[in-house]
ZABAGU-277583 format. One line per field, with one value per residue: residue number from 1; residue in one letter; x, y, z of N, C-alpha, C in turn. Coordinates in steps of 0.05 Angstrom, whole numbers, plus 5000, padded with zeros to 4 digits. Example, Ala and Ser with C-alpha at 12.3 -4.5 7.8 and 13.67 -1.06 7.14 Angstrom:
BEGIN
resi 1_2 $
resn A_S $
n.px 5264_5257 $
n.py 4886_4955 $
n.pz 5156_5142 $
ca.px 5246_5273 $
ca.py 4910_4979 $
ca.pz 5156_5143 $
c.px 5264_5258 $
c.py 4934_5001 $
c.pz 5156_5157 $
! end
This chain:
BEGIN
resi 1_2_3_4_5_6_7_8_9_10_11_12_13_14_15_16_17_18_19_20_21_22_23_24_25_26_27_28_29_30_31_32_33_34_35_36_37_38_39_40_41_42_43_44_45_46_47_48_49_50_51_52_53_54_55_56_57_58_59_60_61_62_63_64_65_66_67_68_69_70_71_72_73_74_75_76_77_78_79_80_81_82_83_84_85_86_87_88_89_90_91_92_93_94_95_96_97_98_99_100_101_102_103_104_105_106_107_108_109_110_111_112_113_114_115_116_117_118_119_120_121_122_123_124_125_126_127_128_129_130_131_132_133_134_135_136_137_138_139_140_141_142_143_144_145_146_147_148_149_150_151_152_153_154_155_156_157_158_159_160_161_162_163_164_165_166_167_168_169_170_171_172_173_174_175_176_177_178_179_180_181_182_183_184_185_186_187_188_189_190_191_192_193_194_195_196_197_198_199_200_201_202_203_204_205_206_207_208_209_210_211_212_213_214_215_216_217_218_219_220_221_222_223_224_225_226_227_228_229_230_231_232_233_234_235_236_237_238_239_240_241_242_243_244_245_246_247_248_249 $
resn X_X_X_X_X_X_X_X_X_X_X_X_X_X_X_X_X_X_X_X_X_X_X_X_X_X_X_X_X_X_X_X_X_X_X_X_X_X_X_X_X_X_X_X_X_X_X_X_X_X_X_X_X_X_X_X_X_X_X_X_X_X_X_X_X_X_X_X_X_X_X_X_X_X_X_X_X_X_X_X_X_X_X_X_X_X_X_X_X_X_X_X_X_X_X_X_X_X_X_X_X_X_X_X_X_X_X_X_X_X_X_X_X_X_X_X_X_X_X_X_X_X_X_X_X_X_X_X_X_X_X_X_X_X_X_X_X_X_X_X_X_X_X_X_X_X_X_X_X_X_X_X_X_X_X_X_X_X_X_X_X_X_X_X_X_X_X_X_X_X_X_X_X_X_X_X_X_X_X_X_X_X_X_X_X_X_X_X_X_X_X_X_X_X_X_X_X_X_X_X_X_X_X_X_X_X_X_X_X_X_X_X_X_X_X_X_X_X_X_X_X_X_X_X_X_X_X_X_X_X_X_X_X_X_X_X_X_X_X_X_X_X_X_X_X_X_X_X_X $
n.px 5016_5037_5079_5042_5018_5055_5066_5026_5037_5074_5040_5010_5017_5016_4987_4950_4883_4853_4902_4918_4876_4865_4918_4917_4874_4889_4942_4915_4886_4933_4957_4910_4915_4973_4966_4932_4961_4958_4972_4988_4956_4924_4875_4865_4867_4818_4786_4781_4774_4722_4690_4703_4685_4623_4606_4625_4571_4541_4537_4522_4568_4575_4592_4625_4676_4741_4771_4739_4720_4696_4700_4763_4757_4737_4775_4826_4802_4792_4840_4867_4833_4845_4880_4857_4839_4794_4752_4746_4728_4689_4651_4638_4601_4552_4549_4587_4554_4513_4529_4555_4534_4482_4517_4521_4489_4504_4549_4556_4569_4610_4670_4729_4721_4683_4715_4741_4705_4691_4733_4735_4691_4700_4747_4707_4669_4699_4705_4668_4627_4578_4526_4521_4516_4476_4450_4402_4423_4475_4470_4431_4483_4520_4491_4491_4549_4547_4518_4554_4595_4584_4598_4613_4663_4726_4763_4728_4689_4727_4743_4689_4683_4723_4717_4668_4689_4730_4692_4660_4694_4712_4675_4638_4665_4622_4610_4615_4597_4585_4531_4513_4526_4479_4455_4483_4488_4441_4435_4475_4460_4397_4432_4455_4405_4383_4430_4417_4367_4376_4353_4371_4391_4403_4465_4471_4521_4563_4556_4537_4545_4557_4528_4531_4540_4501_4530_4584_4571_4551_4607_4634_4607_4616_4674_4677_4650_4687_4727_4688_4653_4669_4641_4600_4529_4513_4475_4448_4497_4495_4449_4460_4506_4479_4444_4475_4503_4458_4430_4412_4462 $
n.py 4976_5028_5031_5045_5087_5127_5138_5169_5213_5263_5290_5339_5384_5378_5398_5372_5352_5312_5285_5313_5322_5275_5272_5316_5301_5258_5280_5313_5279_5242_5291_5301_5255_5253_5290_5270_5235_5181_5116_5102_5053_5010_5003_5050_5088_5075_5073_5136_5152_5130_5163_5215_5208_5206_5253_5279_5263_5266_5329_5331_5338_5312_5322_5297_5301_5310_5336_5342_5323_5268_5225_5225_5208_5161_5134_5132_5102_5048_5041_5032_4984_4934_4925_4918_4888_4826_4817_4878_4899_4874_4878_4937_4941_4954_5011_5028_5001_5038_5083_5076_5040_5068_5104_5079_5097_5142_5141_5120_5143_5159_5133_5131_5145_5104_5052_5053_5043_4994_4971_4976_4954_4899_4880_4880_4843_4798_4798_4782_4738_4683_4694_4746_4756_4752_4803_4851_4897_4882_4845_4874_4905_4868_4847_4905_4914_4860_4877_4914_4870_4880_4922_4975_5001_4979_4983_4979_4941_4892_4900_4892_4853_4812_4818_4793_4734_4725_4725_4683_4643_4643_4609_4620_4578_4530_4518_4483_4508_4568_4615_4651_4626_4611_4640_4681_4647_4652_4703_4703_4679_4695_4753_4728_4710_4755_4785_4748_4757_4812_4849_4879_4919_5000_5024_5064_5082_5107_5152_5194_5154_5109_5055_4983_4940_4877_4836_4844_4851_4796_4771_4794_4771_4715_4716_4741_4686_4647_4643_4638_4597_4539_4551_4554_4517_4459_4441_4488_4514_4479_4488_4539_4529_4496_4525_4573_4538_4522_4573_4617_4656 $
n.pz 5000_5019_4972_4936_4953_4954_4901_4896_4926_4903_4865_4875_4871_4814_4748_4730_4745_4756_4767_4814_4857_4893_4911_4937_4974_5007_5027_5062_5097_5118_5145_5191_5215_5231_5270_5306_5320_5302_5274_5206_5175_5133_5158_5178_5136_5111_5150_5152_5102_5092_5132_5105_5049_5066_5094_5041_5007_5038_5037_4993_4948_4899_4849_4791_4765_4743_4780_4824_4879_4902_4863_4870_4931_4926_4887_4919_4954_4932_4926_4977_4992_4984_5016_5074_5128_5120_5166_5181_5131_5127_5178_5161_5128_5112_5122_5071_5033_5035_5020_4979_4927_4914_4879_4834_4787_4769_4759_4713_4665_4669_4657_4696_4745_4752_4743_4788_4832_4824_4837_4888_4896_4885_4919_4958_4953_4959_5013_5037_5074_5069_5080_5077_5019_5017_5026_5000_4974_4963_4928_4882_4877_4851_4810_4782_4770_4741_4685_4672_4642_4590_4569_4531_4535_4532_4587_4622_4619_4623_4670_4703_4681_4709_4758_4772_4754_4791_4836_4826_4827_4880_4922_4981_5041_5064_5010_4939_4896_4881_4902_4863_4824_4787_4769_4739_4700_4685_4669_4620_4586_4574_4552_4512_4470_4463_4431_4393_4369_4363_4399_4434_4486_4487_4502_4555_4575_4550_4520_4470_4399_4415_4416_4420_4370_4344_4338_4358_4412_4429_4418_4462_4506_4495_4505_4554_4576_4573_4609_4657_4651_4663_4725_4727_4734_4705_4673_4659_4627_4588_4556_4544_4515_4471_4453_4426_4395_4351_4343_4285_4255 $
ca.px 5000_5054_5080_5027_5020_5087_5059_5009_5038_5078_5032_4994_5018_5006_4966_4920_4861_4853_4922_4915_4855_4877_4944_4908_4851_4912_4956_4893_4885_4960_4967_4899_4942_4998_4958_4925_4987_4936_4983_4975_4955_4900_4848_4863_4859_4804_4765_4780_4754_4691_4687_4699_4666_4596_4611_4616_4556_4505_4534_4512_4580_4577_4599_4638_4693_4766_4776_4721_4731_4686_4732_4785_4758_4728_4803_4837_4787_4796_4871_4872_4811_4851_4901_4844_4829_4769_4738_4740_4701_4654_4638_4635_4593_4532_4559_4597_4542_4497_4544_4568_4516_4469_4532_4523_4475_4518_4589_4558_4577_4644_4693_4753_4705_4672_4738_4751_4679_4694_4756_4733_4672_4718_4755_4683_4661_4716_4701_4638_4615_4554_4495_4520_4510_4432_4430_4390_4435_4494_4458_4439_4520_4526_4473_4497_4573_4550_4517_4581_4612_4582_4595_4635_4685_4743_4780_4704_4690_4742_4750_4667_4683_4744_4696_4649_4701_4728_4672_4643_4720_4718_4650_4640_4659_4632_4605_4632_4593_4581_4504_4505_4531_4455_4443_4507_4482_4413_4438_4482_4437_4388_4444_4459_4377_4378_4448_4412_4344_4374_4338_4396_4380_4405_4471_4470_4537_4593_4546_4532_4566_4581_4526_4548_4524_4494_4565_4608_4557_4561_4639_4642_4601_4643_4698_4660_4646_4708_4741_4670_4636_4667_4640_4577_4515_4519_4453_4447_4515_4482_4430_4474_4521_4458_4432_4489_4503_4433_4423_4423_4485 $
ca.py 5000_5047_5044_5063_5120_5140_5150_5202_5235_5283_5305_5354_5410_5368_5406_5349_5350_5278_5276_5335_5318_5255_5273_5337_5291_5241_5301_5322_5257_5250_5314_5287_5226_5259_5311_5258_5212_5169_5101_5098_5024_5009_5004_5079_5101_5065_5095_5162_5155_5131_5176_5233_5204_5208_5277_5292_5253_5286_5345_5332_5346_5292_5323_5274_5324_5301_5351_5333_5307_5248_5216_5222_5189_5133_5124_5122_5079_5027_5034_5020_4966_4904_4915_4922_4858_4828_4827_4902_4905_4860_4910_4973_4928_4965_5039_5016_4991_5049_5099_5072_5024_5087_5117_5062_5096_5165_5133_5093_5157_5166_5109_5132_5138_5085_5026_5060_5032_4967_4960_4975_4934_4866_4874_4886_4821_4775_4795_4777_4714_4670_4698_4769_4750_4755_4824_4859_4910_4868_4829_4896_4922_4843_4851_4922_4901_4838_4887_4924_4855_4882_4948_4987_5009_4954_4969_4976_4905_4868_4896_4881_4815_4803_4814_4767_4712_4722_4719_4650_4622_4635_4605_4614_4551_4502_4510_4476_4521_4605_4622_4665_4621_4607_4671_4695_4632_4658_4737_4704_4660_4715_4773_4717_4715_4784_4796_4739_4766_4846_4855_4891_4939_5009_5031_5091_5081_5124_5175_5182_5131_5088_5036_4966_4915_4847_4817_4859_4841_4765_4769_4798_4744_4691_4722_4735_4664_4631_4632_4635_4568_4520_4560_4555_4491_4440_4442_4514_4499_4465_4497_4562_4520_4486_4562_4587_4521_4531_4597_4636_4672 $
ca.pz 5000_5013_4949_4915_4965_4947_4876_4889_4948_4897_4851_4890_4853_4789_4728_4721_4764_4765_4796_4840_4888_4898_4924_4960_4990_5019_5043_5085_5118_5126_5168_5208_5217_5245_5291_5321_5331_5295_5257_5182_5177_5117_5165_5184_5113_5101_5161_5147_5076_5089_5135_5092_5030_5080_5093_5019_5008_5056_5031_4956_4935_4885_4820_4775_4753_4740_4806_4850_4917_4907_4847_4894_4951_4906_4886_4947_4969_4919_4927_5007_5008_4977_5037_5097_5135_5115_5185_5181_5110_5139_5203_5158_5097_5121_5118_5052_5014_5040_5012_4952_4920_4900_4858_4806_4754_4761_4751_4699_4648_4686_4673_4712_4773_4752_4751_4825_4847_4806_4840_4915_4900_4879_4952_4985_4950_4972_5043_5043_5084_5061_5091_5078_4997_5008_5031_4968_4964_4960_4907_4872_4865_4833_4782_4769_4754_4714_4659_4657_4634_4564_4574_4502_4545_4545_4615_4645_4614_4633_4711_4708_4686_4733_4785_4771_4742_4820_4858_4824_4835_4905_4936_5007_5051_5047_4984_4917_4872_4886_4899_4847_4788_4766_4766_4723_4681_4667_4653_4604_4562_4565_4539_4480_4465_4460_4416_4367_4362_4361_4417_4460_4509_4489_4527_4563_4589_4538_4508_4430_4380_4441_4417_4415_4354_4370_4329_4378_4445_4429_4426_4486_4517_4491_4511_4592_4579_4575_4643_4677_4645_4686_4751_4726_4728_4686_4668_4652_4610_4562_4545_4530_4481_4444_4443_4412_4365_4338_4330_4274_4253 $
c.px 5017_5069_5061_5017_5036_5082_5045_5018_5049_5063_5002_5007_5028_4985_4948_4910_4864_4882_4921_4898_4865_4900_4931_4889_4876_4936_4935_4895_4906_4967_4944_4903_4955_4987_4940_4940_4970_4965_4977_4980_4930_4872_4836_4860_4833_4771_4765_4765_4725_4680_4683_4679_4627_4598_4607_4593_4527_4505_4529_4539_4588_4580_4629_4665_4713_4784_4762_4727_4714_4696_4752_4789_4757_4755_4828_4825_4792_4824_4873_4851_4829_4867_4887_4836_4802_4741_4731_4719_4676_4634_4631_4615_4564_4526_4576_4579_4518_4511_4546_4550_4501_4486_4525_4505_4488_4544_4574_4562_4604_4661_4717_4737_4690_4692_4738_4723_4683_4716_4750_4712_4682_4730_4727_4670_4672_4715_4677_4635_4583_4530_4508_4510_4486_4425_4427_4404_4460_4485_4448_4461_4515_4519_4487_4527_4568_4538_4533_4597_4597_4588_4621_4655_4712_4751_4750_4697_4700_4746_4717_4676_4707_4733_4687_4665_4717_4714_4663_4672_4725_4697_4653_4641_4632_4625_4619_4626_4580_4556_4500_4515_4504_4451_4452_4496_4458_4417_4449_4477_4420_4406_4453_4431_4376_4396_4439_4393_4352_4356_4357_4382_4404_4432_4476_4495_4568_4585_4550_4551_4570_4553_4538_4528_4521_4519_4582_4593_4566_4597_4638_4628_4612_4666_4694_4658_4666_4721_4709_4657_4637_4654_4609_4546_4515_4502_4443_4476_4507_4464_4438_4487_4498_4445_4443_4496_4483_4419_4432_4452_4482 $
c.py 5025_5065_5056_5084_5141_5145_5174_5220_5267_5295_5326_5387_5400_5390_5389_5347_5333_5265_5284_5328_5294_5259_5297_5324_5269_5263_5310_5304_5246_5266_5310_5273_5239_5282_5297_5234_5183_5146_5102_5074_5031_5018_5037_5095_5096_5070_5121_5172_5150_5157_5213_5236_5206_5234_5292_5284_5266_5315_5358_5341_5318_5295_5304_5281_5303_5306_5353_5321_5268_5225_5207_5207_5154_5111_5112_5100_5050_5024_5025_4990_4942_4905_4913_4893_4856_4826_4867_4909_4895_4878_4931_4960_4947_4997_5033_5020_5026_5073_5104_5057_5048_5107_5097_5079_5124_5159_5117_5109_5168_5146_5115_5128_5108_5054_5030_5044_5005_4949_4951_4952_4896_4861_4873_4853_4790_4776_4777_4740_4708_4683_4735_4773_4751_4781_4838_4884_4906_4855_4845_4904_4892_4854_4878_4916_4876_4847_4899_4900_4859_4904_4957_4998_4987_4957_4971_4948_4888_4878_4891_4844_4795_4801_4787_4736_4703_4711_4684_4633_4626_4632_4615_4588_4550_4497_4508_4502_4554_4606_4640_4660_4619_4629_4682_4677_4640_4685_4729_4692_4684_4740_4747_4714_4736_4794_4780_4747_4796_4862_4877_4918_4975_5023_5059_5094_5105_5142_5170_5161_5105_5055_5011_4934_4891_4830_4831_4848_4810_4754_4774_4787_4719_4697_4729_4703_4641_4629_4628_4606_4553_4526_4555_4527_4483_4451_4463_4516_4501_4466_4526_4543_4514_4516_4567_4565_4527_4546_4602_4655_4692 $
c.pz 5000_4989_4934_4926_4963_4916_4870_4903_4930_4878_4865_4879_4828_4776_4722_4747_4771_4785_4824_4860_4889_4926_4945_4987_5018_5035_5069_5104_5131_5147_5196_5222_5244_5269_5319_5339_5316_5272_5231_5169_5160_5132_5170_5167_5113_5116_5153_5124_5081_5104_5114_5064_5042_5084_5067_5000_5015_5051_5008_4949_4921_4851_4818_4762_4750_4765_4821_4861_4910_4889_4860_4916_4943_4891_4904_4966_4953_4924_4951_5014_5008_5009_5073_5105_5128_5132_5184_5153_5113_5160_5189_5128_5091_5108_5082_5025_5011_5024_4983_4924_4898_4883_4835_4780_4752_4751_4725_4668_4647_4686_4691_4748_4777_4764_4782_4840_4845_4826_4875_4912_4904_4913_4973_4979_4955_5000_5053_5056_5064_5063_5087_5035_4994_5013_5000_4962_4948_4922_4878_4843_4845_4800_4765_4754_4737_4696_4659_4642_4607_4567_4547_4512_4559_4579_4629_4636_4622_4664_4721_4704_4699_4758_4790_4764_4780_4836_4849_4831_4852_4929_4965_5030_5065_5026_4960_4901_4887_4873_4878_4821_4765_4763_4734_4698_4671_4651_4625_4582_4554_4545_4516_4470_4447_4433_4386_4360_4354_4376_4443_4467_4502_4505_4538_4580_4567_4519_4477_4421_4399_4427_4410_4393_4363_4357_4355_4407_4442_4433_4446_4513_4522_4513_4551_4593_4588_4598_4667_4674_4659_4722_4747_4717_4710_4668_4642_4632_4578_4546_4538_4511_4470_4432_4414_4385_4343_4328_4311_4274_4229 $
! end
């Protein structure tokens, strides 16, 4: 974690926005740090942010800028989560989800903010115990990151479908197979339905030009498909390949 703290710390009198708050939002908490005698151990970032991200939250400052604060936190937050124990993401899953969850349809025109959600979400989802997988919020963020795994924006595609290729390859003990492979198995039969009929859903994710043809959606199914298949019921399997054998081309 350090190092990559040691990446942003100097650009705080950077010309790029996107560098600048960053490194300004982490200088802040830094000098917090040190006024409080306070250790700077993940979990101590990692309070502070939420903290502050709820603060800029309740106080609607939720523009999407390159130099908005909430970018910034959303970054820092993804950068410190992988290294926080996962007892602690579990205690704060609550505050977390409550926070962050209702950014999904505003970041969903913002990729740089967007990956940072993508990224904190993937560490929030490997925390997660069994019985915390049913709460409907939780279940929600899922659904929302498995339509980014079509999404026309390659690095938002592939860190949506790194997610999800994660989560089904690391069930919760004791289970062989991850409660949410039928699921992943039905979205993805349905989004091949859809790419052969020309039925696709519009995306409102990268502004004009950005739509994506049902040749280009189906690739990028396949291509979601391939490391996820084996994670996913037999059953359900098999009735996506005969789909796709069968169908029209």
């Amino acid at each position: 974690m350090e190092e990559a703290l040691n990446k942003i710390r100097p650009h705080t009198a950077s010309s790029l926005a996107h560098q600048k708050a960053p490194a300004n939002l982490l200088q802040a908490l830094e000098s917090t740090f040190q006024e409080k005698h306070t250790d700077k151990t993940p979990t101590a970032y990692f309070a502070a942010l939420i903290t502050t991200l709820d603060g800029s939250i309740h106080q609607k400052e939720t523009s999407l800028g390159d130099g908005d604060i909430l970018p910034a936190e959303l970054y820092l937050l993804a950068l410190v989560a992988p290294f926080v124990p996962q007892p602690v993401i579990q205690t704060n899953l609550n505050t977390l989800l409550s926070l962050t969850a209702p950014l999904f349809p505003a970041l969903a025109t913002h990729a740089p903010p967007l990956r940072s959600q993508l990224t904190l979400y993937h560490s929030i989802f490997r925390a997660l115990d069994k019985s915390q997988l049913d709460i409907s919020t939780v279940r929600q963020s899922f659904a929302s990151i498995l339509q980014l795994c079509l999404d026309p924006r390659p690095k938002v595609r592939k860190k949506a479908a790194d997610i999800v290729t994660d989560v089904l390859s690391f069930p919760p003990s004791p289970l062989i197979r991850h409660p949410y492979a039928h699921r992943v198995a039905e979205w993805t039969h349905i989004a091949l339905q859809q790419a052969s009929s020309g039925a696709l859903p519009k995306s409102k994710s990268s502004g004009k030009g950005s739509d994506t043809s049902a040749a280009e959606t189906a690739i990028h199914i396949l291509a979601f498909l391939r490391p996820v298949l084996p994670k996913l019921p037999t059953d359900v399997c098999l009735i996506i390949f005969d789909f796709w054998i069968c169908s029209p081309k």
